[in-house]
C-alpha positions as CSV (number, residue, x, y, z in Angstrom):
1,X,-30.8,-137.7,118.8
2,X,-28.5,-135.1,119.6
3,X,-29.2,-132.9,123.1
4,X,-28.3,-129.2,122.1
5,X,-27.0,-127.9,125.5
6,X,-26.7,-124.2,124.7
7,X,-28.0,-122.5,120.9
8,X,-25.4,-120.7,119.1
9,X,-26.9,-117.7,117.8
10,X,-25.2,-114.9,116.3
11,X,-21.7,-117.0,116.3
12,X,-20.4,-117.6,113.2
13,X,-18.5,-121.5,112.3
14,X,-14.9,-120.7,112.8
15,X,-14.3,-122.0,109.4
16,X,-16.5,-119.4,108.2
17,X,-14.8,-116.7,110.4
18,X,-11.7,-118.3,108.8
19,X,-12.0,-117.6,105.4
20,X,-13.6,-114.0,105.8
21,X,-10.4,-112.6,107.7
22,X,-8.1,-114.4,104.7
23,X,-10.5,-112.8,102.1
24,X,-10.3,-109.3,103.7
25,X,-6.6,-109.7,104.6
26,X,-6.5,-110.1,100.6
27,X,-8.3,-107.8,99.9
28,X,-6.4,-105.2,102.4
29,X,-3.1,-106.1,100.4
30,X,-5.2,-105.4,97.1
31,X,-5.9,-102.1,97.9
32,X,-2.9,-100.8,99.9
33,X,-1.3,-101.8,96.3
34,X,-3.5,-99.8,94.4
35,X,-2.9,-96.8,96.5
36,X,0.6,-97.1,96.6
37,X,1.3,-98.5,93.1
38,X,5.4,-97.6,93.2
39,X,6.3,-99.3,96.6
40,X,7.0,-103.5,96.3
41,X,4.1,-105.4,95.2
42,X,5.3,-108.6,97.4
43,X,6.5,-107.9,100.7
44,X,9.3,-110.6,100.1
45,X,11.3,-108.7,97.2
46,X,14.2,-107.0,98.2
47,X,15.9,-103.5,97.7
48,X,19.8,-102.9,97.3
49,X,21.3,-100.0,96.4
50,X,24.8,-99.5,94.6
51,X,27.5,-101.5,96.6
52,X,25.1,-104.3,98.1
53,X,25.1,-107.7,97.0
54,X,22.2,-109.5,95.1
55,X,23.9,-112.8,94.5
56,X,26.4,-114.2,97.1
57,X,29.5,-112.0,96.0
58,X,27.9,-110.3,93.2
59,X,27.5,-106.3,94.1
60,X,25.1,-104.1,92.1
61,X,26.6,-101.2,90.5
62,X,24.3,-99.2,88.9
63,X,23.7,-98.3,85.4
64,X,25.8,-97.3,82.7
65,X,25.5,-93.9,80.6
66,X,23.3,-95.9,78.0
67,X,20.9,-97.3,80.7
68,X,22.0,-101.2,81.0
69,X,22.6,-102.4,84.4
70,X,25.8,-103.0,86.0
71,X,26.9,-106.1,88.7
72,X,30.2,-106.5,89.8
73,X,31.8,-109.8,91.5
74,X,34.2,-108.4,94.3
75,X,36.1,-112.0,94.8
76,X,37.4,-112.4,90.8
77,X,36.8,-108.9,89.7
78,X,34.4,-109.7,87.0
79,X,32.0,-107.1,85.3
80,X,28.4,-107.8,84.2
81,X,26.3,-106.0,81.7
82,X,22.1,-106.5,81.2
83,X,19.9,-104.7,79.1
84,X,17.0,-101.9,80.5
85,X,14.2,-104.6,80.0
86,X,16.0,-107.6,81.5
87,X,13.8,-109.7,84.2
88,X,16.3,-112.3,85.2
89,X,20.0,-112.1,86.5
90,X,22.0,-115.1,86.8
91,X,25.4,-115.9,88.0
92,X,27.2,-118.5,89.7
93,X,24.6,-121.0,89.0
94,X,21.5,-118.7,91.0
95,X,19.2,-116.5,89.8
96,X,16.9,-113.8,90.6
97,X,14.1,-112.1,89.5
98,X,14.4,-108.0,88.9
99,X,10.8,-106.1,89.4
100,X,12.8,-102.7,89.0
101,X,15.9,-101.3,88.4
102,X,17.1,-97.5,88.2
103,X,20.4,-95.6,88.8
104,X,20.4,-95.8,92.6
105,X,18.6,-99.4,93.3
106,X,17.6,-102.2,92.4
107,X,14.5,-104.3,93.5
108,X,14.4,-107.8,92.9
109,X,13.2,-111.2,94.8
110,X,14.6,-115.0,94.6
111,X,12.7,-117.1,92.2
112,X,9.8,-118.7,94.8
113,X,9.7,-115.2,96.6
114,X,9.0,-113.9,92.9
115,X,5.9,-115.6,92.4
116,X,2.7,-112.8,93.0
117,X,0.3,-113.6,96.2
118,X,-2.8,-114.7,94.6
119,X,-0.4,-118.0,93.4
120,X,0.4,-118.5,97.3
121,X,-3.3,-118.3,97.7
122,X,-4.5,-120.4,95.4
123,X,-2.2,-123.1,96.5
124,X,-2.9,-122.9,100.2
125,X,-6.5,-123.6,99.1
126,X,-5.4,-126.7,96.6
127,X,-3.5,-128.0,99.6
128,X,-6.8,-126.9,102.0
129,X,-9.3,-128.7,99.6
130,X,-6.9,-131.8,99.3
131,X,-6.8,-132.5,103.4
132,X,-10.9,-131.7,104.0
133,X,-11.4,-134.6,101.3
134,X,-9.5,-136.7,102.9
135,X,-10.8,-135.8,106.2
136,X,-14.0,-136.1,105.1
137,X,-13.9,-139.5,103.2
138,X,-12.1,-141.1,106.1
139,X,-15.4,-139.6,108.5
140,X,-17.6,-140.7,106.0
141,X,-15.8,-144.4,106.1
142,X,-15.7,-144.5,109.5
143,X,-19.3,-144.2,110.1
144,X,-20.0,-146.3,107.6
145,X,-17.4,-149.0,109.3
146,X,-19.1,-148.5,112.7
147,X,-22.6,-148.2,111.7
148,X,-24.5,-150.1,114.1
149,X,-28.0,-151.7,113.9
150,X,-30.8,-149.5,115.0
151,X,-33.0,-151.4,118.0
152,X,-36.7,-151.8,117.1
153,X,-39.1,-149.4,118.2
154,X,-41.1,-150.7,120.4
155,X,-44.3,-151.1,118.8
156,X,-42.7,-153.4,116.5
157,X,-43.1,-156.4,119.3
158,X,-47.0,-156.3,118.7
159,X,-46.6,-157.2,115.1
160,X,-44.7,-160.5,116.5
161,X,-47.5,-161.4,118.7
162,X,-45.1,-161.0,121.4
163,X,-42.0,-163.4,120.4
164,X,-38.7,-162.1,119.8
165,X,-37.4,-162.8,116.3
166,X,-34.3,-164.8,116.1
167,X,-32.0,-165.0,112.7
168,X,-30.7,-168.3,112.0
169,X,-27.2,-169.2,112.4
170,X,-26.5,-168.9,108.7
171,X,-27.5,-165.2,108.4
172,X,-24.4,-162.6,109.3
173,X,-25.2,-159.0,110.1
174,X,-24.2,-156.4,108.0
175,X,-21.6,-155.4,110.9
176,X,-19.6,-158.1,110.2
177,X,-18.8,-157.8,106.4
């Protein structure tokens, strides 16, 4: 029998508290990107204009008169051409993903930054689920392991007449399997 010292009323279990302030933290982002649809979904992407470089010595330069978009490699002089709709840019073996491009800038993020929140989410809570299973079958074993035998209550002994019952030699307990 557990002795309750103090009663915890009105208090919340932390894991509770826990998950509210991660659901209305999502659903803060949610919102902020609803009323501010043109800004960076995900905080991680990043924003160069003409002149910065997106890929180690590959510079954005803008688009063309028929809309494609421009990069330019300062260390061998090289030109790059992709279309309006393109969503990847790759050079020198790396690549990145574009959200949005227009004359001036060009918004893009490396290829885990890329991935949208509710992925992050979802595995933080795979990852979450994985360690309380674990947790909870190695509590579940270790009770089980160090389960002890519960004494008799005492009115047992009048059953007995009085005399103790003894288990032969042979017998094992069930703490020693």
């Amino acid at each position: 029998m557990r002795m309750r010292l103090a009663k915890r009323r009105g208090r919340l279990p932390y894991r509770v508290v826990f998950i509210a302030l991660a659901v209305f933290g999502l659903l803060l982002f949610e919102m902020y990107h609803l009323l501010m649809p043109y800004v960076a979904r995900n905080p991680m992407y990043h924003e160069v204009t003409i002149g910065e470089p997106v890929i180690d010595t590959w510079d954005y330069d803008g688009e063309d008169e028929e809309g494609y978009l421009k990069f330019y490699n300062t260390s061998s002089h090289d030109d790059a051409l992709l279309p309006p709709t393109s969503k990847l840019f790759g050079a020198d073996g790396k690549f990145v993903v574009i959200e949005r491009a227009d004359a001036g800038s060009l918004t893009y993020a490396e290829p885990l930054e890329s991935a949208p929140p509710i992925w992050y989410v979802i595995m933080v809570l795979l990852i979450g689920a994985a360690v309380w299973m674990i947790m909870y079958r190695l509590k579940v074993n270790r009770k089980r392991r160090m389960h002890l035998r519960k004494s008799l209550p005492p009115l047992s002994a009048s059953f007995n007449h009085g005399r103790r019952f003894r288990p032969s030699k042979q017998h094992k307990s069930r703490f020693f399997r």
